[in-house]
N, C-alpha and C positions, 0 to 999 in steps of 0.2 A: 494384450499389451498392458500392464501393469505401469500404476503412473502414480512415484512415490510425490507426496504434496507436503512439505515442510511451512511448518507456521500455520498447520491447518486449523487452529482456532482464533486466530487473526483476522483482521480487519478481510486484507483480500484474502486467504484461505480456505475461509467459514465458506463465504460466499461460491470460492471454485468449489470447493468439494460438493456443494450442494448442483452446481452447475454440471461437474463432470460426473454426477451419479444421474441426472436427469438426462444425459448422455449415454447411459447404460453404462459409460467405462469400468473398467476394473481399478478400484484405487486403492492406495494406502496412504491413511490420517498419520503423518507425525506431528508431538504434539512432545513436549519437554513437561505437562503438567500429567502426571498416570492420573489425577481426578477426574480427566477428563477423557480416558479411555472409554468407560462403557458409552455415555451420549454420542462418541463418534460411532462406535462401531452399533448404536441402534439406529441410525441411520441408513446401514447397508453398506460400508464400507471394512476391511481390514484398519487395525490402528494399531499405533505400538508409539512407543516413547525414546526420544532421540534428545542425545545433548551438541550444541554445537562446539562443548569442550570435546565431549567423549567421541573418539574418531572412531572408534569399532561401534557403538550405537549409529552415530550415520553412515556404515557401510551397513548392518543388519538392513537399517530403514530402505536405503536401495537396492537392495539384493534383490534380482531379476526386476527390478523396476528397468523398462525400457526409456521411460522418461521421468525428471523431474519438474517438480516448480519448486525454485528458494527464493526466499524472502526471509530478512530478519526485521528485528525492529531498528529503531535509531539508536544504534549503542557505539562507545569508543571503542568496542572490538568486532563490529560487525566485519572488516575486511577482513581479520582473522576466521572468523566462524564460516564467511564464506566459501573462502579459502579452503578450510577444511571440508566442506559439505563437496567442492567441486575432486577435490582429490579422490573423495569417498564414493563419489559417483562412479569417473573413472576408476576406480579400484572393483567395482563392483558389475564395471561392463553397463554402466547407461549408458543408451546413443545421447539423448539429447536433453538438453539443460533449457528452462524458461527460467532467464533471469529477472527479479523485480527489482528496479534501479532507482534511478529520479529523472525525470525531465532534464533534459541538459549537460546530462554526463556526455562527458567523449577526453578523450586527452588534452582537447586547447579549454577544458574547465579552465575559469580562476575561481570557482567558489570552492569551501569546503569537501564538502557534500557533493559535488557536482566529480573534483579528484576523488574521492573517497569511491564513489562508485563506478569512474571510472577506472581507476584501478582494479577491480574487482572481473569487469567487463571485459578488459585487456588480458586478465590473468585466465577469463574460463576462451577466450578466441586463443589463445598459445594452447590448451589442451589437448586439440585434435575431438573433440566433443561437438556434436552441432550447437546450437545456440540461438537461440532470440532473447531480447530485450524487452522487458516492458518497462516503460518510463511515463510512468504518470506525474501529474502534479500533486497537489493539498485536496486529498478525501474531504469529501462533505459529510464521513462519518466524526469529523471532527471536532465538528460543530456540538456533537453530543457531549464534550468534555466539559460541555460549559450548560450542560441542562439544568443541572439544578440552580448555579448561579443566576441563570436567567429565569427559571420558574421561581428564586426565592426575591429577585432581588428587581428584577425586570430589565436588567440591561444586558449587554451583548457585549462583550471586554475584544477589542479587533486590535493585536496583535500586527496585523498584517499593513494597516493603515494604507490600503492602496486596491486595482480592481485583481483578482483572481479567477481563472479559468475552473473551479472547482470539477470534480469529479467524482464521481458516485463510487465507491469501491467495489457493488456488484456489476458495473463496467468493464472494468478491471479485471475481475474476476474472468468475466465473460471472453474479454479478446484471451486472455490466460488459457480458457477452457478449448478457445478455439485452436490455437496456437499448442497445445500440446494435442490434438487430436486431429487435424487436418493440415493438408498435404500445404506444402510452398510457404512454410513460415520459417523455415531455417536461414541463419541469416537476417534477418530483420530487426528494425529498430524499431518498437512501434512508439512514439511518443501517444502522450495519452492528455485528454481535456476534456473537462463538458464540454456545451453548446454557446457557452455567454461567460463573459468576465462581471463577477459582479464584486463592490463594495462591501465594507462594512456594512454603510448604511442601508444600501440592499438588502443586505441578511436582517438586519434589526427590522424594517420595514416589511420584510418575507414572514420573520416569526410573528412580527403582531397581527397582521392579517390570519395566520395560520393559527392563532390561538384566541384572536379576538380580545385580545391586552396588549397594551402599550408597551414594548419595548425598546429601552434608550442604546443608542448606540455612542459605547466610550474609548477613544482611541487609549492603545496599552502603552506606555512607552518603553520601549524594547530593555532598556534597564528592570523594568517590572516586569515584564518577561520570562527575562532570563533567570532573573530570580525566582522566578516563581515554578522553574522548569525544574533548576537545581533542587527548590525545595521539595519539590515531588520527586524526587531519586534520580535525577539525570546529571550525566557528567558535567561539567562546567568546559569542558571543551566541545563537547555535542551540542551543549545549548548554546554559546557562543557560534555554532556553523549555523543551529535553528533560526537565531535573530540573524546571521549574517543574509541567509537566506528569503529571510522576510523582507529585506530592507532595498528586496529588489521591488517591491509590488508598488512603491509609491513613485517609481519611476517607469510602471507600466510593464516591467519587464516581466510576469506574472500573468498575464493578459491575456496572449496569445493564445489562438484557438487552432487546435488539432483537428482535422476531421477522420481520424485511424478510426472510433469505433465504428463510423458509419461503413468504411470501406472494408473493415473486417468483418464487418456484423452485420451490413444488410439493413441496419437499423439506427434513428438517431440517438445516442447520447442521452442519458437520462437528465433534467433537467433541475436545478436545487430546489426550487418552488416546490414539485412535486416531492423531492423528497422532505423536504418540513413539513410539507405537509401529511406527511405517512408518518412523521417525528413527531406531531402535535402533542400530544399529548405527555410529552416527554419534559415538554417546558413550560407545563403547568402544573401547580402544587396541587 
């Protein structure tokens, strides 16, 4: 059973690939960078290179792929690229699709992001494809975008200014690996959360135990933000649904806890503490 994996050098992809080869599966690495062919395929895997412009590279990629997993990044054309990735499926005979969404999509969205994936959700259920959902919240890989800032400067820049349900992306991964290889997942939504809603200040608090330096914790204001999104290449209407999005956590709306990995996995939720502190060394100079 061949299980094509889009965005497989991505946050959660890296991690399933590594998951569905500890699985024995049979898979194939796409990957839109060819730099990055031969590391996937010394891994043990098939790999090849897919655009989510180019429609005949995404039908190559699922050719006798019985299953997929797609994920894109946050862009103003991901409903298109998904779009196309599901057509390519079906063109190429996949049974079934593992989609990666957001927490809280469904049609009665009013966020951006929250239509945005729902639309995408609606369009692979009209298919005739099977389908599962995965919807996580804000990766605690996320935190690493600000390693140096905080190894050079010692604070914690929170963005979010409220508590969040964080999630580990090798979670992620993991319900993903379960979900394309084991039976009674078709159909499902699995929403996704660590264990604990924590703070800014939590995190600030987390790293300096975890590195034994003080780190300050300084609220972002979502104007610096957004700006700061746009100016590392991101649309100005994506970072506009980003900040829309954050400005749910100071009203707790971000909070909420899931308990999908334990019911899928047998096991609890990996925990942010633990992963800072396997990050340590990341946020210090």
């Amino acid at each position: 059973m061949m299980i094509t994996i889009f965005g497989a050098t991505g946050n959660t992809g890296a991690p399933l690939v590594e998951a569905l080869l500890r699985k024995g599966a049979p898979i194939r690495a796409a990957t839109s960078d060819p730099g990055k062919l031969e590391s996937l395929r010394a891994k043990g895997c098939e790999a090849v290179t897919a655009s989510y412009q180019d429609q005949a590279s995404l039908e190559r990629a699922c050719a006798e792929a019985e299953r997929i997993y797609l994920v894109t990044p946050a862009h103003i054309d991901m409903r298109r690229w998904k779009a196309n990735a599901i057509a390519a499926a079906k063109a190429a005979g996949v049974r079934h699709v593992v989609l990666a969404t957001g927490l809280g999509a469904s049609p009665k969205a009013r966020l951006t992001f929250g239509k945005w994936h729902s639309e995408t959700q609606e369009l692979l259920k009209s298919s005739g494809l099977d389908w599962t959902f995965i919807q996580p919240t804000y990766f605690m890989q996320n935190l690493l975008w600000q390693a140096k800032t905080i190894a050079g400067e010692g604070v914690y820049k929170d963005d979010l200014g409220g508590p969040v349900a964080w999630i580990d992306a090798r979670d992620i991964a993991d319900v993903a690996a379960e979900a394309l290889t084991g039976p009674g997942h078709e159909g499902q939504a699995y929403g996704l959360t660590g264990p604990e809603a924590l703070t800014g200040q939590d995190i600030a608090r987390l790293v300096s135990e975890a590195t034994g330096r003080a780190v300050r914790w300084v609220l972002l204001p979502p104007e610096d933000a957004k700006a700061g999104m746009i100016a590392a290449g991101m649309h100005p209407e994506v970072a506009a649904a980003m900040v829309e999005l954050a400005a749910l956590a100071p009203r707790g709306y971000l909070a909420g806890i899931e308990d999908t990995v334990t019911r899928v996995l047998g096991r609890p939720a990996r925990r942010f503490s633990d992963f800072i502190k396997e990050q340590a060394s990341s946020f210090i100079n």
